[in-house]
C-alpha positions in Angstrom: 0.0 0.0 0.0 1.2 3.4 -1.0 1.3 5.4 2.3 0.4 9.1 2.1 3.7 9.8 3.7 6.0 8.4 0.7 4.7 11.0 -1.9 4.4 10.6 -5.5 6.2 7.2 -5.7 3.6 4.8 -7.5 5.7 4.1 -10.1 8.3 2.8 -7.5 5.3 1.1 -5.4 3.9 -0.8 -8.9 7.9 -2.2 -10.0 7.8 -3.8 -6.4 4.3 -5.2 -6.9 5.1 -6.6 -10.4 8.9 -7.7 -9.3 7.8 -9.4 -5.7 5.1 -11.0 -7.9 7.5 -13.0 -10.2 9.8 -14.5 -7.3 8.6 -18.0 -8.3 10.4 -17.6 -11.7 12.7 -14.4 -11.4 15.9 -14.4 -8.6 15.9 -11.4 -6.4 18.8 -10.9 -3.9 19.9 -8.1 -2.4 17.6 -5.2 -0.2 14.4 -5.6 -2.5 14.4 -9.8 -1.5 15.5 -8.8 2.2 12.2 -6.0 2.5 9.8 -8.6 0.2 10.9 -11.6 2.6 10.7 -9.5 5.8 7.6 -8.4 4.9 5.7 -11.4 3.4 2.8 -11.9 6.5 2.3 -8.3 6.8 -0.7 -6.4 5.9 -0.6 -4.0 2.6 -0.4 -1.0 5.4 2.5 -2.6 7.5 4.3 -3.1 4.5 3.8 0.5 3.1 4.6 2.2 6.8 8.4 -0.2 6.5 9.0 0.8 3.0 8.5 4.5 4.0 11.5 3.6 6.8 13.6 1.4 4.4 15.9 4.4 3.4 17.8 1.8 0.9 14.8 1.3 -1.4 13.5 4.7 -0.5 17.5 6.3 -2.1 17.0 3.8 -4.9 13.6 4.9 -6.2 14.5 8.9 -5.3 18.2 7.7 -7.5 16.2 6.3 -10.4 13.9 8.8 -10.6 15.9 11.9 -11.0 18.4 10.3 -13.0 18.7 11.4 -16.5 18.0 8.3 -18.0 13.9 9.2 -16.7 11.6 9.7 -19.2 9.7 12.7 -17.4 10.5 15.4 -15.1 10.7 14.2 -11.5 8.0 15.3 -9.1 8.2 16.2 -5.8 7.4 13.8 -3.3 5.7 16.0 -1.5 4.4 18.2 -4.5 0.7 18.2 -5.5 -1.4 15.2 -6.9 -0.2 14.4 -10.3 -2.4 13.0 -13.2 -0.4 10.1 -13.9 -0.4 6.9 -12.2 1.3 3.3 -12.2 -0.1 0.2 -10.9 0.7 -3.4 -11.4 -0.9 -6.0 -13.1 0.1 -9.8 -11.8 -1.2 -13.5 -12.5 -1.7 -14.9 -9.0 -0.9 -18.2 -7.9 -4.7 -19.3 -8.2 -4.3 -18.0 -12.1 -6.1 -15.0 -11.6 -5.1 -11.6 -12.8 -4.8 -9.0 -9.9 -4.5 -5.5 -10.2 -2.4 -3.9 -7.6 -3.0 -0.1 -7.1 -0.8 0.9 -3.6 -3.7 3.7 -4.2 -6.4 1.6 -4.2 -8.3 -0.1 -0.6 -7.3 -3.4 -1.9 -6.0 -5.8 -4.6 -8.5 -5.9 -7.8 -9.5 -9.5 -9.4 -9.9 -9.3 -12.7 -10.8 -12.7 -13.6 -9.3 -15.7 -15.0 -6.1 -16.1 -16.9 -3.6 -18.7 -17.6 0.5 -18.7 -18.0 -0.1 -18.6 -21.9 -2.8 -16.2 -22.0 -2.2 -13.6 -19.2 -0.9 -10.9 -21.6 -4.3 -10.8 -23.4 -6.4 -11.1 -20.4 -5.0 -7.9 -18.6 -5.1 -6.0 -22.2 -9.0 -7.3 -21.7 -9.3 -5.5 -18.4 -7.4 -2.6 -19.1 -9.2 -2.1 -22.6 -12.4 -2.7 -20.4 -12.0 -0.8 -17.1 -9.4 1.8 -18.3 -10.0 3.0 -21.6 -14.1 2.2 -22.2 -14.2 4.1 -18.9 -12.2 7.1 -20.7 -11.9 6.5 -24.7 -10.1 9.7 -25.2 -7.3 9.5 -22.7 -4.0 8.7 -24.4 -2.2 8.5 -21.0 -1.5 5.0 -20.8 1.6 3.1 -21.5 2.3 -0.7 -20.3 5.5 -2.6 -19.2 5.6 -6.4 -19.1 7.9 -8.0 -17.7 7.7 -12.2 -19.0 9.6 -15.6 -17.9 11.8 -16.2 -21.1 
C-alpha cells in the first residue's frame, strides 16, 4: 500500500508489486528480497509504513527517478497530486489476474487467466475498465515483464 507519507512514488510502489510478484520464476537478492521476505505476513499497510522507513529502497527509487536516464521530469514527493499513475498487473498463484494499485483499498481480481494467456487477459481489463471508462485518454503506456 502506498502510504500518504511516501509521496508521489507509485511508479516505485507498482515495480515492487510486479517484481515481488514474479519470485517463483525471477531471482531477487539483495535489499528488494531482504524487504519482500521480511515483509511477506504483513498487511498491505504494514508493509507500506516499513518501505517509508527502508531508506535503501526509498534512495533507490529517489536515485532512479531523477536520473537522466527518466523519461519525465521528477516530481516532488511531497508536490501536488499528479495525473499520472502506475499500478501493477500480476497472475496470482490461483491463475487469476490481480491489479495492484498501492492507491487503491485493496487488490483488484480481474478474472481468469492462464501462463499462456495472461498478456491478453490484462489488455481485456485494461481495454475494459481503463479505456471504455475514458476513450479519449491517451495516457497509458504498459510494461511487461515475461519468464523467457
Amino acid at each position: 500500500k502506498q502510504v500518504i507519507c511516501f509521496g508521489n512514488a507509485c511508479g516505485t510502489i507498482a515495480c515492487l508489486h510486479a517484481i515481488s510478484n514474479c519470485r517463483a520464476w525471477l531471482s531477487l537478492d539483495g535489499p528488494l528480497e531482504t524487504f519482500v521476505s521480511s515483509h511477506e505476513s504483513s498487511s498491505p499497510e504494514l508493509r507500506g509504513e516499513a518501505l517509508l522507513r527502508d531508506s535503501t529502497l526509498r534512495a533507490s527509487s529517489d536515485l532512479c527517478a531523477a536520473s537522466d536516464l527518466a523519461q519525465t521530469v521528477l516530481p516532488e514527493r511531497e508536490g501536488p497530486p499528479l495525473d499520472h499513475h502506475f499500478a501493477a498487473f500480476v497472475r496470482s498463484r490461483q491463475n487469476r489476474v490481480i491489479e495492484l494499485d498501492g492507491t487503491k483499498r485493496c487488490p483488484i481480481d480481474h478474472g481468469p487467466t492462464s501462463a499462456g494467456h495472461f498478456l491478453y487477459d490484462v489488455a481485456a481489463a485494461v481495454r475494459r475498465h481503463f479505456f471504455e471508462v475514458e476513450p479519449d485518454s491517451t495516457e497509458f503506456s504498459f510494461l511487461a515483464l515475461s519468464q523467457v
